[in-house]
N, C-alpha and C positions, 0 to 999 in steps of 0.2 A: 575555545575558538570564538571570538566574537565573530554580530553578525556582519559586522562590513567587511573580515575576512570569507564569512561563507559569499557576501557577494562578489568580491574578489577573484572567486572560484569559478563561479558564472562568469565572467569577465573574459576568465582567461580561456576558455573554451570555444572560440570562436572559430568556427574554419571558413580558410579564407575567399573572400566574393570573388569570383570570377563568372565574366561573360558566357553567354549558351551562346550558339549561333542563332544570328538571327533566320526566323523564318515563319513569315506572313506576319499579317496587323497583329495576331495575339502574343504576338512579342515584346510589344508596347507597354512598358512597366507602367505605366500609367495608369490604365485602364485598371479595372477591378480585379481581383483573381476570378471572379464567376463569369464575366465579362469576356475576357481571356478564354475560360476553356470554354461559353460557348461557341465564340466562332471559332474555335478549333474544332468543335464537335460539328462545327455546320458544313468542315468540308472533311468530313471521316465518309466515309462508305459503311455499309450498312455490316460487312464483313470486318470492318476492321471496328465499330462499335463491339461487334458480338466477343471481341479477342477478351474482353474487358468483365465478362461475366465469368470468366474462371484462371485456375492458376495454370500456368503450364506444366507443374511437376517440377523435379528437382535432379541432380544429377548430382556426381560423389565433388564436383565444384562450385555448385552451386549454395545459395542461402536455403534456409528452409522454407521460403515459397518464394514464387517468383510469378509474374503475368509480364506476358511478350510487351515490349515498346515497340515502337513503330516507324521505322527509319527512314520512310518516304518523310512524314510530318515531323522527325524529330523527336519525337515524344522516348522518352527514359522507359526502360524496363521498371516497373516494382521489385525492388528487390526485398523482400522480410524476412527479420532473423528472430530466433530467438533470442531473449527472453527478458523478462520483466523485471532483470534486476541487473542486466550485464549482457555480454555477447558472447552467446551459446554458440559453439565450435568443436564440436568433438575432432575433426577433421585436424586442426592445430592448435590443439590444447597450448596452456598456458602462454597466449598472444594476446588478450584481453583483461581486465580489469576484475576481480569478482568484489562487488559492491556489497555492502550490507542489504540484506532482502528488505523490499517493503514494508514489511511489518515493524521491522527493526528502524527503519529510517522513521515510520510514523510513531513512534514513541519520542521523538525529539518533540511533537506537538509543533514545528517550526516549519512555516513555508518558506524562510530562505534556504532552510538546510535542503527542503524538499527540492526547490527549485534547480540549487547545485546539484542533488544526486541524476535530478532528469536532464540537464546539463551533460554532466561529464560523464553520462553513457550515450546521451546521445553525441557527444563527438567520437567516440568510439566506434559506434555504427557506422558514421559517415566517414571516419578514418577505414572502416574496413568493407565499404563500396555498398554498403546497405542503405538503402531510403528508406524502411519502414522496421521499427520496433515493435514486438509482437508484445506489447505490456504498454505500462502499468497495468495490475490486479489491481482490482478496487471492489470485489465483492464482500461482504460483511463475514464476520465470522462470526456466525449464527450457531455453528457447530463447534465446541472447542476443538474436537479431534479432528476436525478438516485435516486433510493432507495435505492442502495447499493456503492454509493459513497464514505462513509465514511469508506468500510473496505478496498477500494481497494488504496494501496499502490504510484501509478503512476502519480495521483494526475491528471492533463490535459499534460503533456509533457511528450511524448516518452523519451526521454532522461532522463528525471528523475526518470522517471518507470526504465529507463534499470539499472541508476545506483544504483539503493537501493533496487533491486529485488536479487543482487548476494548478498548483504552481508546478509539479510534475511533469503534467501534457505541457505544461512553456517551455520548463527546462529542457526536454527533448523536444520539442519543435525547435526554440530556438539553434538548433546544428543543423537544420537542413533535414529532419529525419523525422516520418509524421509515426504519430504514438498511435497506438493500435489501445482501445482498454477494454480491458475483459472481466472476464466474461458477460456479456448481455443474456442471461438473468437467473439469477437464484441459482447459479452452480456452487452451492454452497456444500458441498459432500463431494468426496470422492468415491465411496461406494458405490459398484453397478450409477455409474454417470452418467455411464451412452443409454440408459431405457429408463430411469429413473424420475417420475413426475412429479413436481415440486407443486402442490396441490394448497393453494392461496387465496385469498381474498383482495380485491383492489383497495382498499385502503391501506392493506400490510404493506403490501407494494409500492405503493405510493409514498411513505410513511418510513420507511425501513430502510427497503433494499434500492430505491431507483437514487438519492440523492446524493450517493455518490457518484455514478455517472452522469447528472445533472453536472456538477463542480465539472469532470472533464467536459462536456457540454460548453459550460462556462470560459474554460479555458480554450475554445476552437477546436478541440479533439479530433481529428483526421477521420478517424475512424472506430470500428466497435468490431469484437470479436464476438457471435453468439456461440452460446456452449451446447453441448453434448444432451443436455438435458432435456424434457419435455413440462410445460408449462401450463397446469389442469388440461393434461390430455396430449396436448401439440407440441410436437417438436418445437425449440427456441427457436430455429432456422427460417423457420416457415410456421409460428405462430403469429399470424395477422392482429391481433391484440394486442400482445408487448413491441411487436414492433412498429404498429401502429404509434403506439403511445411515446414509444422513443421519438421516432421521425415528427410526426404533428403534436403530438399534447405539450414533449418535452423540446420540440424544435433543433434536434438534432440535422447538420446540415450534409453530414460527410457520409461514406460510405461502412456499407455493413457487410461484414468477409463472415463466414462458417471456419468455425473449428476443424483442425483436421479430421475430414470422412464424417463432418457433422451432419451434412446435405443428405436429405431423404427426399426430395423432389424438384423439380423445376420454380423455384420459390421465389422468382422474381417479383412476379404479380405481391405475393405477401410480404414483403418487403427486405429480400435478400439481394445485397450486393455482385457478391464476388463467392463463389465456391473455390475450396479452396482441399488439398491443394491441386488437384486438377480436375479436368471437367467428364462426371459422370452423365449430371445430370443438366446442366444448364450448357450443354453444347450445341454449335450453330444446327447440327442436323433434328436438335427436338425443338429447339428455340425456332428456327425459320418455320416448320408447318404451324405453329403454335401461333405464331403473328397472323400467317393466313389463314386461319378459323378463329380468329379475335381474344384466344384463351390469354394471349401475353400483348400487349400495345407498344407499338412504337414510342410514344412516347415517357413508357415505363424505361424501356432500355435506353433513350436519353437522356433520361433522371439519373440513372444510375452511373451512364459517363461523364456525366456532370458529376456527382458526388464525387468521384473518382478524381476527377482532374482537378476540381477547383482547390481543393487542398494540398495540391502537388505543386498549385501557382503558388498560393497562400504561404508556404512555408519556404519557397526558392528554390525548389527541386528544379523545375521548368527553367530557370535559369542559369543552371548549372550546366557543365557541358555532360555529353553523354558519357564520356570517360570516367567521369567522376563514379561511377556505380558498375565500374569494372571488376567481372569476378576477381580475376587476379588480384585484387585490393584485399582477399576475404584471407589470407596468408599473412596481412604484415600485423606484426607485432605493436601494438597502441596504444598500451601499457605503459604510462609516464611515471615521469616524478610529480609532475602535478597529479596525477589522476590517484596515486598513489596518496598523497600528502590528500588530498580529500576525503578517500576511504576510511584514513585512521580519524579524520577529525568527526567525519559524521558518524564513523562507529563508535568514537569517543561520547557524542553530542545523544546519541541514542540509547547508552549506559543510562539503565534505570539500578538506583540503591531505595532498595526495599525497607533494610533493616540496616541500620546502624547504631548499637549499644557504646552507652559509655565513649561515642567517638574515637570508636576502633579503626577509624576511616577518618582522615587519611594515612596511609602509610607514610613512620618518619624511614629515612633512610639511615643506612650500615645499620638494620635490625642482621637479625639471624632468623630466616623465612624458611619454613617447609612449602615447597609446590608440590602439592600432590592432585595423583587425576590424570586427567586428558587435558595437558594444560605443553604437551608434545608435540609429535606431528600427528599425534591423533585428536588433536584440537578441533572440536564442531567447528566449522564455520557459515557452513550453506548447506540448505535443501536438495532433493533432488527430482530430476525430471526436464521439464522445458525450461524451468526457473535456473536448472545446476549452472555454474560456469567454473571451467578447469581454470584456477586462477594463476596467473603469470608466474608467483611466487606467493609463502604464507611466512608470515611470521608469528611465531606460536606464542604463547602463553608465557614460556618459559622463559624463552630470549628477550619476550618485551621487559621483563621483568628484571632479569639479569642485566638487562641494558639501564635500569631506571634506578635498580638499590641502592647503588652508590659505590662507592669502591670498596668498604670496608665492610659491603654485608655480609653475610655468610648463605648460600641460596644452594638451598637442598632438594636433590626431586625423588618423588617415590611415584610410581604410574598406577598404584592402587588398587594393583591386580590383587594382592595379597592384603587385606585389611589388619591383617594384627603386623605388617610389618610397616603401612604406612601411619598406624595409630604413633609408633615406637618414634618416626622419623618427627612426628609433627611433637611429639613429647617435649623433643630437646631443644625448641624454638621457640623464638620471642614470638611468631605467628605463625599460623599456618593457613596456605590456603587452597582449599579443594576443588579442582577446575569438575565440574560435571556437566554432562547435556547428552542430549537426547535430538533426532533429528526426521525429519519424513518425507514424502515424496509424493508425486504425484502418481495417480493411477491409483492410490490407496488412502483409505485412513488411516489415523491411529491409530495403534490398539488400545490404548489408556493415555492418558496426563500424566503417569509416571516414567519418572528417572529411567525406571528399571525395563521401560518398553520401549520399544524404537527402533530407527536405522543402527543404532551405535550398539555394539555388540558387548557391551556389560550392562551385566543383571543386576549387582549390587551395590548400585550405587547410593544409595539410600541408607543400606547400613554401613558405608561407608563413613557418608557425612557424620550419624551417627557414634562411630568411633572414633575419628578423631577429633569429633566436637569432647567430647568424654579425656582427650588426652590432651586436649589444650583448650584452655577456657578461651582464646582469643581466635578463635577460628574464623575466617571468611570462605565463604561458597560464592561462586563466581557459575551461574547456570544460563551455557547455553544451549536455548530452548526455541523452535519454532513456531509457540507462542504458548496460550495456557499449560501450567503447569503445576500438578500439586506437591506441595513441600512439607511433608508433614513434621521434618523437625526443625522447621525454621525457630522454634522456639527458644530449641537448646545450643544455635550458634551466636556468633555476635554482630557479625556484618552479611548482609546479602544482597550480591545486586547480580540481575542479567541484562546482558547485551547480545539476547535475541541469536540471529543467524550473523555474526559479526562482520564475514567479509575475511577476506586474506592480509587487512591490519587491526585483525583479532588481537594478536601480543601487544602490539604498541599503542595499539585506542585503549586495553585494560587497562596497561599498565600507568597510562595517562592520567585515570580517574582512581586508581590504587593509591599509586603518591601524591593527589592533589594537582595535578601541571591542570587537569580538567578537575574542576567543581561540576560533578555529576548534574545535571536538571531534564534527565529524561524523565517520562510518564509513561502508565502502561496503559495502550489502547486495548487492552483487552482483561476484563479480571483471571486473579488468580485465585483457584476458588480454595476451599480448604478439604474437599474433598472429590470423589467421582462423583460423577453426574448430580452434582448437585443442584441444578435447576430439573430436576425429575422429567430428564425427557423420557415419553417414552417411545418403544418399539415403532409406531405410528409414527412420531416426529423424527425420529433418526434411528437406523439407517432406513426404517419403511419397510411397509408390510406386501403381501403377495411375492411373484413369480419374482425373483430377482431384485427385493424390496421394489417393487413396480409401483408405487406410490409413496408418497412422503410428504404429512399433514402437516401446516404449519398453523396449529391452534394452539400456540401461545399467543400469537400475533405481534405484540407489540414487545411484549415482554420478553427480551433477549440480550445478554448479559447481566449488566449491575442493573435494567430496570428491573428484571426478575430480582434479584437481589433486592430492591430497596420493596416491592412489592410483598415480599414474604420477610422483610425485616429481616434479615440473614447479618448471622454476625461474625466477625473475619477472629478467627482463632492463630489457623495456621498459613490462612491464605491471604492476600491485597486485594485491595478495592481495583477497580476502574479509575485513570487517573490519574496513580497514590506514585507519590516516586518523593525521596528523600533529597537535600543539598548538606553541605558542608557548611553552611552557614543556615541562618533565620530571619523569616522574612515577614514584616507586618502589613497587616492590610487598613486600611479607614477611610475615610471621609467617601462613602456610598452616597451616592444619588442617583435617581430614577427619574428621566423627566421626557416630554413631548418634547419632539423637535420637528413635528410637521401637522398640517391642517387636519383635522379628525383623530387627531393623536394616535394614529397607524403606526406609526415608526417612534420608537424610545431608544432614548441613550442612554445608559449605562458608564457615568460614569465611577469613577474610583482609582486609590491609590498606592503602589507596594515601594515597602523602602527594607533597604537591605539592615538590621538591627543587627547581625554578626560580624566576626572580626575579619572576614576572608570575599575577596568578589565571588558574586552568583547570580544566577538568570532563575528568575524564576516562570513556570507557567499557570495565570490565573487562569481559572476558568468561573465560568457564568453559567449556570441550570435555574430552568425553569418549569417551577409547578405550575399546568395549567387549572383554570377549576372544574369542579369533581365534572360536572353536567360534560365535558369535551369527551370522558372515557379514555385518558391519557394516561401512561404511567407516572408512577409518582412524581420523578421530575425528567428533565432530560437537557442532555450539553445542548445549549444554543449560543456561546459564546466563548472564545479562548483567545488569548494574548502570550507571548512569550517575551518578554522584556528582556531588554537589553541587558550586558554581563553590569551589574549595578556595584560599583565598588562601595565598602563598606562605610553604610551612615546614607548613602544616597537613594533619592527615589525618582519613580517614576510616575507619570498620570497616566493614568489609564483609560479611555475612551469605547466602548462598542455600542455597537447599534443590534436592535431589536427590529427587524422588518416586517412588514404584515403578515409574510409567510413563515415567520418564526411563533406567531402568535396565531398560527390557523390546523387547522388538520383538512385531512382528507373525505369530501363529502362524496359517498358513492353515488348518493343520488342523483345529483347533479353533474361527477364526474370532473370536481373542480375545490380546488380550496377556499378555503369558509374562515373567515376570522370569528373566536370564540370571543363570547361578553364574557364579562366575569372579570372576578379581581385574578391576578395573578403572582404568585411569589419570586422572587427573584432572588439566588442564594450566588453569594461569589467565595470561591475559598479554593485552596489545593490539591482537592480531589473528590470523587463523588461523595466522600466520606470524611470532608476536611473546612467544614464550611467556614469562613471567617467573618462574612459579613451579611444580611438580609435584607429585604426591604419588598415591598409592595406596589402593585399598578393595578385599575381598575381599565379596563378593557371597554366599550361601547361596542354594537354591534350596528353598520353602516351599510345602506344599500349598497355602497360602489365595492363595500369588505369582501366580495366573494370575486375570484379570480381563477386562472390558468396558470 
C-alpha cells in the first residue's frame, strides 16, 4: 500500500458536519475553543460545575463510562468506550471493526499508517454515538511479559512512542472523538497493578517513560487516563508530582480521568480530573464542605471544567447536535468495506520478515503448500481484556491463502495437534507453513516469551516448528505474538516473519506479504531476545518484592531493551534486534552529511540518501541513533531519528532529511529539574536497525548559556 493510499484512508473517514443548536455567545465558532468553554463555564452553577468531577456509572445500554450533559446549556453527555485499538462491545459483538493492536500498527515505524489506524476507529466511535476513546496505550514496554504490551503503541523506545503517539491522537480526534492515552505513568506490569509501586528516579522519568505522552501532548490529546498503580509511594491518581509534571513542566492542557476504581481520595486538589466511573469519592456532598474549609478551591473545580470543555469545542463535539451521541447508536453495525480494506493494508504494512533464506519469500503461485497450525478459526488475532474487540468477521490464515495460490496450487491444512502427522503433510510439499502464536490479556502477565505459554491453549508448539522444519527444508513460520517473543529454532527454518495481534484481515494482510502483492517493511518496536529474561531482571525489578510485590525498583534506569543489549554487547543467536525487519528487495544508503542549520549550532540536520538496488518496489525505514559522549551517562546509543520512504520502485531513490533539536542532544538534569544540552562530540550512526548500521559520521556539540531548557 502506498502512502498517498494510507492518506486516502484518512480522507475517507470523515463524518459529516452538521450544526448544534445554537445557544449563547459560546456558539461562536469564531472565538477560541478555551474562549468558548469559558463563558460557558461563566454561566454553569456551582451544581452543575460539580456534575463534571465524576462519571455517572453505566447501565446494560450504555458505553463504559459516561458524565451527565446538561440540557438546560446544551452541553453533550461524555460518552467513553473502550478500547485502544477498536470498539469494545460485548453487548453487540461483531458490530465493530477489530484493528491490528497498537503494537502491531507501530511496527510499520509510519505515521501515515499511524494516523489512518486513529482515523478509522475513531469514525467508528462516532458512528457508534461515542465522544471519547478510552486509548491510545502509549506506555513503554519496559517488561517483556506485560500483559498489555500488545496494545500499547511505544513499543520499547521513547522516541518511537513520542513519534507515532501525535499522528494517532489526530487520527482519532480528527472524527469528532477526543483520545483518552493511557496509562499516566509507569503501568508497565500487570501483576498485583492496583497496590504495586513503580519506585523511580526523575531522570528515568523524564528520559524513558514521559515522551511518549509528550508526542500525544504534541498532538492536542484530550485527555490522559491514570493507572492503578502507585508512584514511590502514591497512588498515580492523586500523586501531586507526576501530575504536576504532566499538567505544568510538560504543559498538558486537557483533562485527567482515573482508571476504573483507580480513585483513593478526593484528588482534585492533586491534580485529578474526572473519577471515574462513578463518584465515590469526588462527590458534591465531600466536595461542597471541602470548598468551605479551603481544603479544595473554586478555582481548582473551574480548571478542571475548563479542561473538560475546551477539548470538546476543539475537536467539534460542541457543535454537533446532541443526538449525535445517542445510546441507541451503540447497536449499529460500522464495520465497512473501507474500514475493512484498511485493516488488511495496515496489518499487511505491520508484517515484520525477520528471516528470509535463499529468498524463500516471496511465494511463487500454483506451489503445492502445507498450512499447518492455527492458521484456522483458531487463528491469534487480538489480545484480551479492555483492548479485546469481538470483530465483525475474521478471515483466517487459511482462506487468505487459498484465496492468493492461484488456481493450480495444491493447499493442504493439518491443525498440528498431532506433530508426526503434520511433519508427514508438510513432507509432500513444495512449502510448508506453520501458523503459531501465543496471546495475553490484561489483568495478568505472561508467564514466559514462549510459544508454549499463553492464552492459546497448545503447549507444543515449539516442537512443532521443530518437526516440520526437519521434514521440509523450506519451511515458513508465521508468529502471531503480543510482542517479545523467543524462537529458539529460528535457525533451522527458512523464512520468519510476525504480524503481531493482526486484526480480523489476519488471512488476507498474510497472505499479501506471502506472495509478494505487499513487499514486507515492517520493523520490530520491541527486541526479540534469544532467550528468557535476558536482560537479568531481577525479582526487585519485576514483578517486585514485599506484600503483593508492593514495590518495583527500576535500577536499570536507562537501560531497557536493545540499550541493555548494546550495553552488555549481547549478541543475537536465535533472536532480533530492535528495529531489524527484512524486504524483498535491497536498499543502499550514502552521501551522509551532518551540518548546523541554526545560530549556536543547537539544531543539526541529518542529511542522506536511500535508493532501491533490487529488482522489485519497497519502502524502506531509516533510522538515525545517537551516541552521546561518555561524560552525559547515556546508554550506548539511542533512536533519535526515523523516516519511512516512499514504496521506491526499482533503481530509484530518495533524500532524506531529519533534524536533530536541542532536546535530542540534551538529557535530563535533576538538579535543576530541566534539560541540559551536553558538549561533547557526538556520533551519529544511520542504517536498518539498531544492529544494521550503514552509514556514520560525527558532531561536536558546544555547551551555551541559553542550552538549558523546559
Amino acid at each position: 500500500m502506498s502512502r498517498s493510499a494510507i492518506s486516502f484512508a484518512v480522507l475517507i473517514f470523515c463524518p459529516s458536519s452538521t450544526h448544534g443548536l445554537v445557544l449563547g455567545p459560546w456558539s461562536d465558532r469564531k472565538l477560541t475553543p478555551e474562549t468558548r468553554a469559558q463563558m460557558l463555564i461563566n454561566n454553569m452553577t456551582l451544581d452543575e460545575k460539580l456534575v463534571y468531577l465524576s462519571g455517572g456509572g453505566y447501565d446494560n445500554e450504555s458505553c463504559t463510562g459516561n458524565v451527565a450533559g446538561n440540557a438546560r446549556l446544551d452541553i453533550p453527555p461524555i460518552r467513553m468506550n473502550d478500547g485502544p485499538q477498536g470498539f469494545r462491545d460485548p453487548r453487540h459483538p461483531q458490530t465493530s471493526t477489530a484493528w491490528p493492536s497498537g503494537l502491531t500498527v507501530a511496527a510499520t515505524w509510519d505515521v501515515d499508517a499511524m494516523r489512518a489506524w486513529g482515523a478509522g476507529q475513531g469514525k467508528e466511535f462516532f458512528d457508534k454515538g461515542a465522544n471519547t476513546q478510552l486509548g491510545p496505550g502509549l506506555c513503554l514496554a519496559r517488561v517483556p511479559e506485560n500483559g498489555r504490551n500488545f496494545e500499547y503503541l511505544s513499543g520499547e523506545d521513547p522516541f518511537l512512542g513520542y513519534t507515532l503517539a501525535r499522528p494517532a491522537i489526530e487520527g482519532i480526534q480528527s472524527q469528532k472523538v477526543l483520545a483518552n492515552a493511557k496509562h499516566w505513568v509507569l503501568n508497565n506490569q500487570e501483576t498485583d497493578r492496583g497496590s504495586v509501586s513503580a519506585e523511580i528516579d526523575e531522570r528515568t522519568r523524564h528520559e524513558l517513560y514521559y515522551p511518549p505522552f509528550e508526542g500525544a501532548i504534541a498532538g492536542n490529546v484530550a485527555s490522559f487516563m491514570c493507572g492503578y498503580n502507585k508512584i514511590n509511594g502514591r497512588w498515580s491518581c492523586e500523586n501531586p508530582e507526576t501530575l504536576h509534571e504532566l499538567k505544568q513542566t510538560l504543559g498538558f492542557k486537557g483533562f485527567v480521568m482515573s482508571d476504573w476504581g483507580a480513585t483513593h481520595s478526593m484528588s482534585i486538589m492533586e491534580g485529578l480530573d474526572i473519577e471515574m466511573p462513578q463518584p465515590t469519592w469526588m462527590i458534591p456532598d465531600y466536595v461542597k464542605p471541602a470548598l468551605l474549609a479551603g481544603s479544595v478551591t473554586k478555582s481548582a473545580i473551574d480548571e478542571t471544567v475548563l479542561r473538560i470543555l475546551t477539548p470538546m469545542f476543539s475537536v467539534g463535539i460542541m457543535d454537533e447536535p446532541v443526538s449525535s451521541w445517542d445510546s441507541s447508536k451503540k447497536a449499529n453495525n460500522v464495520s465497512s468495506k473501507a474500514s475493512s480494506m484498511l485493516a488488511r493494508n495496515l496489518s499487511a504494512l505491520s508484517t515484520v520478515l525477520l528471516k528470509n533464506d535463499a529468498d524463500t519469500l516471496p511465494l511463487p503461485q500454483d506451489s503445492s503448500i502445507a498450512v499447518i497450525g492455527l492458521a484456522d478459526d483458531q487463528a491469534v488475532t487480538h489480545g484480551g481484556g479492555s483492548g479485546q474487540v469481538t470483530p465483525s468477521y475474521v478471515v483466517s490464515p487459511l482462506e487468505g491463502i487459498k484465496a492468493a495460490a492461484g488456481k493450480k496450487a495444491a493447499v493442504r491444512f493439518d491443525d498440528g495437534k498431532n506433530i508426526h502427522s503434520a511433519a508427514s503433510v508438510a513432507k509432500g510439499a513444495d512449502f510448508a507453513i506453520v501458523f503459531v502464536g501465543t496471546t495475553c490479556h490484561e489483568n495478568a502477565d505472561r508467564a514466559s516469551l514462549s510459544l508454549d505459554d499463553g492464552d492459546v491453549d497448545r503447549r507444543n508448539q515449539n516442537a512443532l516448528i521443530t518437526e516440520v522444519a526437519k521434514a521440509n527444508s523450506k519451511t515458513i513460520v508465521v508468529a502471531s505474538v503480543p510482542g517479545a517473543t523467543v524462537m529458539p529454532w529460528s535457525q533451522h527454518v527458512s523464512a520468519i516473519l510476525t504480524n503481531f495481534m493482526p486484526g480480523q484481515q489476519a488471512g488476507n494482510a498474510v497472505a499479501d506479504v506471502l506472495f509478494g502483492t505487499v513487499n514486507p517493511s515492517g520493523r520490530l518496536p520491541v527486541t526479540f531476545p534469544n532467550i528468557e529474561n535476558e536482560t537479568a531482571m531481577t525479582t526487585a525489578q519485576w514483578p517486585g518484592i514485599g506484600n503483593h510485590h508492593a514495590y518495583t525498583f527500576y535500577t536499570e534506569k536507562l537501560l531497557v531493551g536493545y540499550r541493555y543489549y548494546e550495553a552488555h554487547n549481547i549478541a543475537f543467536t536465535t533472536g532480533f534486534p530492535f528495529g531489524h525487519g527484512l524486504s524483498y528487495t535491497t536498499f543502499k544508503y550514502a552521501d551522509l552529511r551532518v551540518e548546523s542549520v541554526s545560530k549556536g549550532n543547537q539544531i543539526k540536520q541529518v542529511s542522506f540518501s536511500v535508493k532501491n538496488i533490487g529488482k522489485v518496489p519497497g519502502a524502506e525505514v531509516a533510522q538515525l541513533y545517537l551516541r552521546f559522549p561518555h561524560s552525559a551517562g547515556e546508554p550506548f546509543f539511542q533512536l533519535k531519528g526515523l523516516h519511512k520512504t516512499r514504496v521506491l520502485s526499482a533503481g530509484d531513490t530518495e533524500h532524506i532529511v531529519l533534524k536533530l533539536s536541542p532536546r535530542d542532544m540534551s538529557i535530563w538534569d535533576s538538579n535543576v529539574h530541566a534539560w541540559s544540552i551536553v558538549p561533547g562530540t557526538f556520533e551519529v550512526r544511520i542504517g536498518s536497525s539498531s544492529r544494521d548500521f550503514r552509514l556514520t559520521s560525527s558532531f561536536a556539540q558546544t555547551h551555551h548559556l541559553d542550552a538549558m531548557f523546559i
